[in-house]
C-alpha positions as CSV (number, residue, x, y, z in Angstrom):
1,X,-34.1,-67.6,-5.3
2,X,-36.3,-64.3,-6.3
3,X,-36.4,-62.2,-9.1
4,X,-33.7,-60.5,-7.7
5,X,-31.4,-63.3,-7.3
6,X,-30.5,-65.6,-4.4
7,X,-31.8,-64.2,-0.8
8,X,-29.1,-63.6,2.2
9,X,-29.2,-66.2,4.8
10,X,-26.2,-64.9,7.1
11,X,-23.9,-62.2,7.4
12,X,-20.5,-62.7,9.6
13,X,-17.8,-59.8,10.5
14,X,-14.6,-61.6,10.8
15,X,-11.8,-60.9,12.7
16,X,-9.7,-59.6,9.9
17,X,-12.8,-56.8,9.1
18,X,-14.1,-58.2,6.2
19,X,-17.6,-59.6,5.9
20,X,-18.5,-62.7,4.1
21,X,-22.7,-63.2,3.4
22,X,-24.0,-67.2,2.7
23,X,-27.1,-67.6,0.3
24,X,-29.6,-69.4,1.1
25,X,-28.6,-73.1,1.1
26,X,-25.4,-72.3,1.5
27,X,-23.1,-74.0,4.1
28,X,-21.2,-71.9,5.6
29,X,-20.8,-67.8,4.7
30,X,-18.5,-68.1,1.6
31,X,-19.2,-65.0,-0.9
32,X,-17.3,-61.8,0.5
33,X,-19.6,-59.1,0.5
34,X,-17.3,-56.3,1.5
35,X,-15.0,-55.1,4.2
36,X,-17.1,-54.0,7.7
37,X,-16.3,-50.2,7.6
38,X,-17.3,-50.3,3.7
39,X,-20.7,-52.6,4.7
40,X,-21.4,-50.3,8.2
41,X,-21.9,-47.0,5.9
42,X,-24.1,-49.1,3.2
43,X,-26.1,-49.6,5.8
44,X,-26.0,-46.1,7.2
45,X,-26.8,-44.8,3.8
46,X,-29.7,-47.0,3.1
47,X,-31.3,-45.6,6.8
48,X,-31.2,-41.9,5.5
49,X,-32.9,-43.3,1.9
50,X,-36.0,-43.9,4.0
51,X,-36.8,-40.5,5.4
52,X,-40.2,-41.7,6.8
53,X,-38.5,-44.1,9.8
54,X,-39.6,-43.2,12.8
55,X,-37.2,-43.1,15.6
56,X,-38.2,-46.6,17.0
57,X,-37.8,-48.2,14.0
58,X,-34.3,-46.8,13.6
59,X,-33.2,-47.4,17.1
60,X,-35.1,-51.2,16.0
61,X,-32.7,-51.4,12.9
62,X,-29.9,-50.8,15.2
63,X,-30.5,-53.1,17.7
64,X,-30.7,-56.2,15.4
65,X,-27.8,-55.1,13.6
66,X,-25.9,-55.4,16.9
67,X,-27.8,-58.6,18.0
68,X,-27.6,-60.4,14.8
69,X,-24.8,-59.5,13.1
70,X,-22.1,-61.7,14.4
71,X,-18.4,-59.4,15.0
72,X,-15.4,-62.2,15.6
């Protein structure tokens, strides 16, 4: 845990759309974090915060979205 609170170990999209995050020692993914439409435009809104991205890092962000983020 940090000063902020427990870290995110694992994020799943499941098959019904919603999106359920495990902490950090957690077994399995069990605290629902929001639905994937909801979640997708968090994470769109927290590119455009950072005005100073440069293309590759954005087209980077992305790519491990799509490559880590498992979609059932």
């Amino acid at each position: 845990m940090n000063a902020e609170g427990p870290l995110i170990a694992e994020l799943v999209v499941i098959s019904d759309g919603f999106v359920p995050a495990a902490r950090e020692g957690d077994t399995g993914a069990n605290h629902l974090i929001s639905d994937c439409a909801d979640f997708d435009g968090n994470l769109v809104g927290l590119l455009s915060t950072a005005p100073n991205l440069t293309k590759g890092e954005v087209a980077l962000f992305g790519h491990l979205q799509r490559a880590r983020i498992n979609r059932w």
